[in-house]
Each structure stands twice: as C-alpha cells, then as structure tokens.
C-alpha positions as CSV (number, residue, x, y, z in Angstrom):
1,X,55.9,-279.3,-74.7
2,X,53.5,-280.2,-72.1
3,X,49.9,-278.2,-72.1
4,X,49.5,-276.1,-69.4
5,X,46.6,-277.1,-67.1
6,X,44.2,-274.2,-66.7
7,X,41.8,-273.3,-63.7
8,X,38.7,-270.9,-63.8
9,X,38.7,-268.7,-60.8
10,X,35.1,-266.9,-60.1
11,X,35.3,-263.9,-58.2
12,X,38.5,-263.2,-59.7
13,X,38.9,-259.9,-58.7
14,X,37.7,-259.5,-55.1
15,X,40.1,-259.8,-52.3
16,X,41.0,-263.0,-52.3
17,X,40.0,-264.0,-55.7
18,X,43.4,-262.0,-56.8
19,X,45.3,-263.3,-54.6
20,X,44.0,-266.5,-56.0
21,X,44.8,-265.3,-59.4
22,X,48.6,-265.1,-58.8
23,X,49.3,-267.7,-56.9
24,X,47.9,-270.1,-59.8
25,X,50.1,-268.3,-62.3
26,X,52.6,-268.8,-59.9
27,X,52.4,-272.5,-59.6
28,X,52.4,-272.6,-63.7
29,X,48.5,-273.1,-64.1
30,X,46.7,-271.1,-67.2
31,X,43.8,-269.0,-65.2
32,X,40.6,-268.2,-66.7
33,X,39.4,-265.1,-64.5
34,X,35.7,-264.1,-64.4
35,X,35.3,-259.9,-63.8
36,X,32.4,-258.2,-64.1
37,X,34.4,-254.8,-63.8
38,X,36.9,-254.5,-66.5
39,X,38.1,-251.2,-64.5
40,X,38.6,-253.4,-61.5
41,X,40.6,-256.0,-63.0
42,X,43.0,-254.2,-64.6
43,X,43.8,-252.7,-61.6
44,X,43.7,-255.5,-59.2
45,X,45.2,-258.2,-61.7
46,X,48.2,-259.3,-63.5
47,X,46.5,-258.6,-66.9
48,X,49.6,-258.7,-68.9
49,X,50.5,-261.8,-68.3
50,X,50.4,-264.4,-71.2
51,X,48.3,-267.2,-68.7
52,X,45.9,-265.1,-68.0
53,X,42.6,-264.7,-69.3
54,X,39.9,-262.5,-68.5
55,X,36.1,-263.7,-68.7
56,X,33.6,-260.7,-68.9
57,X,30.3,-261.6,-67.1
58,X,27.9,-262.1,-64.1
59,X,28.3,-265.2,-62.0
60,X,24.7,-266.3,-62.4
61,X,24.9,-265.9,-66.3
62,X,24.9,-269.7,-67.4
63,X,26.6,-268.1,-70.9
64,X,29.5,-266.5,-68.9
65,X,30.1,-269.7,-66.8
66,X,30.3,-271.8,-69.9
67,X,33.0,-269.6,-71.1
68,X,34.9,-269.2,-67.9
69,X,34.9,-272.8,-67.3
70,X,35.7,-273.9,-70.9
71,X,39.0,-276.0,-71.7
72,X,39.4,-275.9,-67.4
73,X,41.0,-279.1,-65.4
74,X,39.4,-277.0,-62.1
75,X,37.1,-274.6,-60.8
76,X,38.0,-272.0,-57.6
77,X,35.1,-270.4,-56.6
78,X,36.1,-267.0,-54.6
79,X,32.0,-264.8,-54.6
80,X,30.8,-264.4,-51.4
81,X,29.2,-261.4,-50.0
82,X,29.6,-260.2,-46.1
83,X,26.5,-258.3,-46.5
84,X,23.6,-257.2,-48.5
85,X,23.5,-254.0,-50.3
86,X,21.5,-252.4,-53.0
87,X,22.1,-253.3,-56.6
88,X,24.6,-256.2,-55.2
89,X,24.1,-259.9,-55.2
90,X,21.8,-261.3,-52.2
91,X,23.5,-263.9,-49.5
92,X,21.1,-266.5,-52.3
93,X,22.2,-265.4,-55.2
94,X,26.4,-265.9,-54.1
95,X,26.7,-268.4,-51.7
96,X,24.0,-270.9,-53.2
97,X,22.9,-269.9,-56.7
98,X,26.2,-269.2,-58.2
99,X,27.8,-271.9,-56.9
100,X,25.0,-274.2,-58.3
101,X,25.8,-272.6,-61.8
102,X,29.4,-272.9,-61.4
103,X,29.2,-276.8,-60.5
104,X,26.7,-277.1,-63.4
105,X,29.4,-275.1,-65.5
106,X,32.6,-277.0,-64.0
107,X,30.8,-280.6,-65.0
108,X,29.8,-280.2,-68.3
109,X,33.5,-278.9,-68.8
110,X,34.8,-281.5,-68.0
111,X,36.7,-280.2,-64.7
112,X,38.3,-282.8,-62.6
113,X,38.5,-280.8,-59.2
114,X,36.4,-277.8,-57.3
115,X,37.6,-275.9,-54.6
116,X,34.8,-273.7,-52.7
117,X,36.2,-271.3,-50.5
118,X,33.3,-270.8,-47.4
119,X,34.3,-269.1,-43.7
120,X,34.9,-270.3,-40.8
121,X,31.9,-270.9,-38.1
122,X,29.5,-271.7,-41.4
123,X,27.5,-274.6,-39.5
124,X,24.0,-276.5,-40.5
125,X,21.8,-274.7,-36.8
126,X,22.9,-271.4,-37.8
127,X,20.3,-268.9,-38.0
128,X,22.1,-265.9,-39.8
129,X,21.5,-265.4,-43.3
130,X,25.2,-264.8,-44.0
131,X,25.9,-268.5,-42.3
132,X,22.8,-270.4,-43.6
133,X,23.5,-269.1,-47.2
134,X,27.1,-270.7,-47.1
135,X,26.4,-273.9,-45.6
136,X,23.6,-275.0,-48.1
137,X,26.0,-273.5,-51.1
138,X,28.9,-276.0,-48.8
139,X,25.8,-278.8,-49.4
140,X,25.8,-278.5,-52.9
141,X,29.3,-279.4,-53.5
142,X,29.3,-281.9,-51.6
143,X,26.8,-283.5,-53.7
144,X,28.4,-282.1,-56.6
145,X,29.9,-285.4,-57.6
146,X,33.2,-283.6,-58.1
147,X,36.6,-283.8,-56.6
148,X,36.1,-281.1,-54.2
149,X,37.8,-279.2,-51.0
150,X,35.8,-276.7,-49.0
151,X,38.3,-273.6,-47.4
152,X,37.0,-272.2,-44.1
153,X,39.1,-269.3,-44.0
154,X,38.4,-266.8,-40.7
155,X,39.6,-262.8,-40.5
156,X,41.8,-262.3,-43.7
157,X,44.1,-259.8,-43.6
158,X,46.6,-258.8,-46.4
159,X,46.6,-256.4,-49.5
160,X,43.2,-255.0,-50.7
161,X,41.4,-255.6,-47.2
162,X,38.5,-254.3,-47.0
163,X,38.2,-254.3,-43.5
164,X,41.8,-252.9,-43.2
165,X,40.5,-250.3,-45.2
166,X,37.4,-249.6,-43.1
167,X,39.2,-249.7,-39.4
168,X,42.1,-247.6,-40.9
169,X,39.3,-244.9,-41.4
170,X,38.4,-245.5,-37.7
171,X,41.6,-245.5,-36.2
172,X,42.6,-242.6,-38.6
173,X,39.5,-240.8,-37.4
174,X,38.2,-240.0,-40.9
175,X,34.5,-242.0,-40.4
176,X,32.0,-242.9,-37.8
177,X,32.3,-242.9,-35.3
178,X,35.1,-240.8,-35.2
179,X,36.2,-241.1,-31.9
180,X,36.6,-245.0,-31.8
181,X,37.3,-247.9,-33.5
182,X,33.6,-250.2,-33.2
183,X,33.7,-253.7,-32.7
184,X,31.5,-255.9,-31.2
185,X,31.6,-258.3,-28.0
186,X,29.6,-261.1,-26.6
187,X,28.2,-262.3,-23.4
188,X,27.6,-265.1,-21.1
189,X,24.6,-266.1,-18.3
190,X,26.6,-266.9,-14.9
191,X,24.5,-270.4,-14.6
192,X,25.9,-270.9,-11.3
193,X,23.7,-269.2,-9.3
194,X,19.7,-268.6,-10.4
195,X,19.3,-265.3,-12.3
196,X,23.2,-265.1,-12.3
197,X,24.8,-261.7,-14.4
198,X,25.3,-261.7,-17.5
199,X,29.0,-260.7,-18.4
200,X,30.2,-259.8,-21.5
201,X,32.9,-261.7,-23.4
202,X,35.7,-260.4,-25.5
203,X,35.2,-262.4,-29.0
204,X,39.1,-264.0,-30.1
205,X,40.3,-264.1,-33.7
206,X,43.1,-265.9,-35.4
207,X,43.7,-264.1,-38.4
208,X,44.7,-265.7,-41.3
209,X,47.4,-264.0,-44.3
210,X,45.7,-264.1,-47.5
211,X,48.6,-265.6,-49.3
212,X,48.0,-268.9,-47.4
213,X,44.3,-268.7,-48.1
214,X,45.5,-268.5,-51.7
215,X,48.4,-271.1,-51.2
216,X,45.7,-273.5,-49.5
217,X,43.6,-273.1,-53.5
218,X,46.5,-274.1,-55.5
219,X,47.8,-276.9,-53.0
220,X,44.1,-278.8,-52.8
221,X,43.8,-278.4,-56.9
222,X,46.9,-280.8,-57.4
223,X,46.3,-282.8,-54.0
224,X,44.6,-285.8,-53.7
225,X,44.3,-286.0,-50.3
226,X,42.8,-282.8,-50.0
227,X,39.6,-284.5,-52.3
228,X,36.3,-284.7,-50.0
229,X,38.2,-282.7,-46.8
230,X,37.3,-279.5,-45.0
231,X,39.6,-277.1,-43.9
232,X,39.9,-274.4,-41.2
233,X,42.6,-271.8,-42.3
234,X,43.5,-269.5,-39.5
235,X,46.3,-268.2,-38.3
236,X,49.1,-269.4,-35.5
237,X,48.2,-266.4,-33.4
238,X,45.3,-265.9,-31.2
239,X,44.4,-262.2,-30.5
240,X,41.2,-260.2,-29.3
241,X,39.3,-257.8,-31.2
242,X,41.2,-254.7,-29.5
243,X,44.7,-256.3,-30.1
244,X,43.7,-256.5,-33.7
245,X,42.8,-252.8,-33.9
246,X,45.2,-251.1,-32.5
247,X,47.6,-252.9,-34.6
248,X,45.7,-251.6,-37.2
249,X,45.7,-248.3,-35.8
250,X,49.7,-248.3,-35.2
251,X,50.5,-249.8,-38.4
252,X,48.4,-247.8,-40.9
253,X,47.7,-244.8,-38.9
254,X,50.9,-244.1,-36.4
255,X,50.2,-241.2,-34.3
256,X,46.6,-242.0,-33.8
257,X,44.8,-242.1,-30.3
258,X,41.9,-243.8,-31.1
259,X,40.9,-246.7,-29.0
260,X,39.0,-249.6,-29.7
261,X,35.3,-249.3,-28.0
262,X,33.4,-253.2,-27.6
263,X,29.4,-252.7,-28.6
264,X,27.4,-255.7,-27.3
265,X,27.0,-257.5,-30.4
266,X,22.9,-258.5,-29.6
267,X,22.0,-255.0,-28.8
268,X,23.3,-253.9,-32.3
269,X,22.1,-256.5,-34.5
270,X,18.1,-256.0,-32.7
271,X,18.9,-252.1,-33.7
272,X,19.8,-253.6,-37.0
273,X,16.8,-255.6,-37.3
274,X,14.0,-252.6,-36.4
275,X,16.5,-250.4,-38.7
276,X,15.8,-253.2,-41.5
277,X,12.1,-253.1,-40.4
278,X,11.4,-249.5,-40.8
279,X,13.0,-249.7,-44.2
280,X,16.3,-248.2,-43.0
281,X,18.2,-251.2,-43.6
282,X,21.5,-249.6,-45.1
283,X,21.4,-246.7,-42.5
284,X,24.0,-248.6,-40.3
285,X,27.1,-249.8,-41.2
286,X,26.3,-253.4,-40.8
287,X,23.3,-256.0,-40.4
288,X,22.4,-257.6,-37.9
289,X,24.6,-261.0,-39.1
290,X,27.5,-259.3,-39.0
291,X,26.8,-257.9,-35.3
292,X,26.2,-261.4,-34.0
293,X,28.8,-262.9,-36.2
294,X,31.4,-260.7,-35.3
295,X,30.3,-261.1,-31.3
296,X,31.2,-264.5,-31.8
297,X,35.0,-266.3,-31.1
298,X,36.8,-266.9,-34.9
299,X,39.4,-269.4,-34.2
300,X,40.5,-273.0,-35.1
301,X,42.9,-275.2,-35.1
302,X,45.8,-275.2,-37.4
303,X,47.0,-279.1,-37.0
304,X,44.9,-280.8,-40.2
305,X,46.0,-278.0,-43.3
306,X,49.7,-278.4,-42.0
307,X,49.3,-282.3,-42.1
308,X,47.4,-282.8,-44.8
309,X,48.3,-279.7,-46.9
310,X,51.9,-279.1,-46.1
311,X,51.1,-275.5,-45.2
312,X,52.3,-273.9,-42.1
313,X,50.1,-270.7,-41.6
314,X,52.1,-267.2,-41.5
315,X,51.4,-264.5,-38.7
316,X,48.9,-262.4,-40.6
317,X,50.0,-259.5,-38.0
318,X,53.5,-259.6,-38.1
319,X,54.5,-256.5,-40.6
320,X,52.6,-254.2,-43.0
321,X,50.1,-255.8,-45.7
C-alpha cells in the first residue's frame, strides 16, 4: 500500500487555510495543520478525520515549525494579516518572519515543494506596509532554493469571510456606520488641461471563490510546471465596489435598504495616519493601507492559471457562500 504523501499547512485555520485543509484531504494528501487555537480548529476543521493532524503552536516558534513540517513532502503557507491589531502578529512578523521560519522548517525536512499564498497588487515600489511586508516575504521564497509557486489571490469570498461578515453587519444595519455600507474610491488628475479636476474613480474587483484559491494549492503541490511561476487568481467577473455590496446586502440581508456610500480612499487613510499619530490607531476600522489599498482596481487576468494550472475560475458571486 502506497504511503500517503503529507503536506503541512500554516495558518491552518484562518479563512483560507481551511479551505486549504480539505481540499488536500480531498486530493488524498495526509495534512499536518498548525492552530494556535484549539477552540478554533475544532470548529473550523475536519478534525475527525484520520489524515489529519493538528500541530499546536505559534508560527514563529522554530519548535512548532519543526513539528509541523516533520515527515512533510510540502509546505502551504496560508498567515497573512490584513491589518495590525493589538496582541496580533505585526505585517513583519507574518508576511516575512514566519515565512523565513517556515522555509528554514520546510528545508531541513526534507520538503520537495512550497507554495506561498501572497495577494494580488503585492509589487517591489509599493509603499504600504501591508504590500511591502508581502513582497519581501514573496523574495524570500524565491531564494528559498525550493520548488516553489507564489498564489496572488484578489477579494475572496466563500464560507468564513470575514469581510462577508463585516459588510453583512453594514448592509444589515447592525454596525457603523449604520446607515451605509463604507467603501472606499479613487481618483484621477484630468492632465489634459493645466490644473485639470480631479475626479474620483470607482475601484473594480474580480472576486475570486475560495475553493479555487484552495484548488490552485493542491494543483501547484503535484505540478511541475507550476515550479518557479506566479499566479493571479481572480475571478471571471469584473464588478465595482457597489455591485459587490449590494449583492452582499441582497443575499445575506434581503429586505435591507442600505446603500453603498464611496469614501475617498486618500482622505481616510491621512485620517488614519493622524489617528495612528495621536495614539488612536485602532479607533477606526481600518489603517491607512487598507484605505489606499482598497481605493485601488483588484483585477487580473485569468488566461495563465487556466493554461498552466487547468483551473477555470468559478463566479465567486453567483449563489450563497
């Protein structure tokens, strides 16, 4: 009987980290799962099943990596952080110092492949935190000497969202601000003419399902053409930020007549920054990354992962997650 090939997944029970999870049990791998919440994994994860196993510890514990990574043909790393908060891991501390642990971790087991998944619009002249962190941790696998594949998925959506979760409060009028659903927007200089306006731009996402982030994991693991590639995982559809929220709002909250309301996304993230300054820096519901970030187009093209990976991207919008 052959042995089955096991794969430590970091970040294992996080949003797409379980989705992760059971699409490698799925595909017949043996998972090693690091959790640093027993609570949370139990819920979140298929812990009664016989591939599974569950790895207590911190991501930058060199200990708890050795064991995760122990007996492992492959390494997914799933911790990232969208923002900062108090008693949490730092944009450093998950995007480039875990990662280096991890790779350290992943070689000295033996692993054959690594599989980092980063975002979309992570590029080497950014100047947000969020952005910068991700790129160098990108860097370092790269280097890594490993068989590795970098994921750039954009907007996930699926079960365990936690942005679902957050604009389903908005459009459901249980949180701030009550009376619409925020998001921010962009905006242009009319070069045309000297001193021209300045309009504002309506940002465009292509969601992504995060069973196909998942699927995209498992495929690169067992592909060899996916070794030393980069891909952009986003969705067929293209859809502005309004379009996305009021399908929110009708799916998860029929009934509702909240409307999406476009902040400019450079006039939040300076609030956020004199907020941060003055020591108020979890006052606001986001930093001043996510304001310019999220003023900023999220799309790609979906030609190279259906090539290359044989994965045709779902519409992340097209039913209830």
């Amino acid at each position: 009987m052959a042995q089955t090939r096991t794969v430590a997944v970091s970040g294992a029970s996080g949003f797409v980290g379980r989705h992760v999870v059971r699409a490698l049990l799925d595909a017949g791998y043996g998972v090693r799962a690091l959790v640093r919440d027993m609570g949370k994994a139990k819920r979140t994860l298929p812990v009664g099943a016989e591939s599974l196993t569950l790895v207590s510890g911190e991501v930058l514990d060199p200990a708890a990596l050795t064991e995760l990574c122990r007996g492992c043909v492959g390494v997914v790393n799933c911790v990232g952080v969208i923002r900062e908060s108090r008693g949490g891991l730092t944009f450093r501390q998950a995007h480039v110092l875990a990662v280096k642990g991890l790779l350290e971790a992943a070689r000295a087991a033996g692993a054959e492949r690594f599989v980092q998944v980063s975002a979309l619009g992570v590029n080497p002249t950014s100047q947000i935190p969020y952005q910068m962190t991700k790129f160098e941790g990108e860097q370092l696998v790269r280097r890594s000497g490993l068989a590795w594949t970098i994921l750039r998925p954009g907007m996930i959506l699926g079960e365990g969202s936690e942005f679902i979760a957050m604009a389903k409060q908005w459009t459901g009028g249980e949180a701030a601000p009550f009376i619409f659903a925020p998001y921010f927007t962009g905006q242009v200089e009319d070069t045309s003419v000297p001193l021209g306006p300045v309009h504002r731009v309506e940002p465009m996402l292509q969601p992504v399902a995060v069973e196909d982030v998942a699927r995209a994991a498992v495929i690169a693991l067992g592909s060899e053409r996916a070794t030393g590639e980069v891909f952009n995982l986003v969705g067929p559809k293209r859809v502005s930020w309004p379009e996305l929220l009021r399908w929110i709002r009708d799916t998860y909250t029929p009934g509702s007549s909240v409307e999406p309301f476009g902040l400019p996304g450079e006039v939040a993230a300076v609030a956020a920054d004199v907020a941060t300054l003055f020591g108020m820096k979890h006052v606001l519901p986001f930093d001043a990354g996510m304001a310019r970030m999220g003023s900023q187009s999220s799309v790609g093209e979906t030609v190279k992962v259906s090539l290359e990976l044989g994965l045709t991207p779902r519409e992340a919008m097209a039913g209830s997650h």
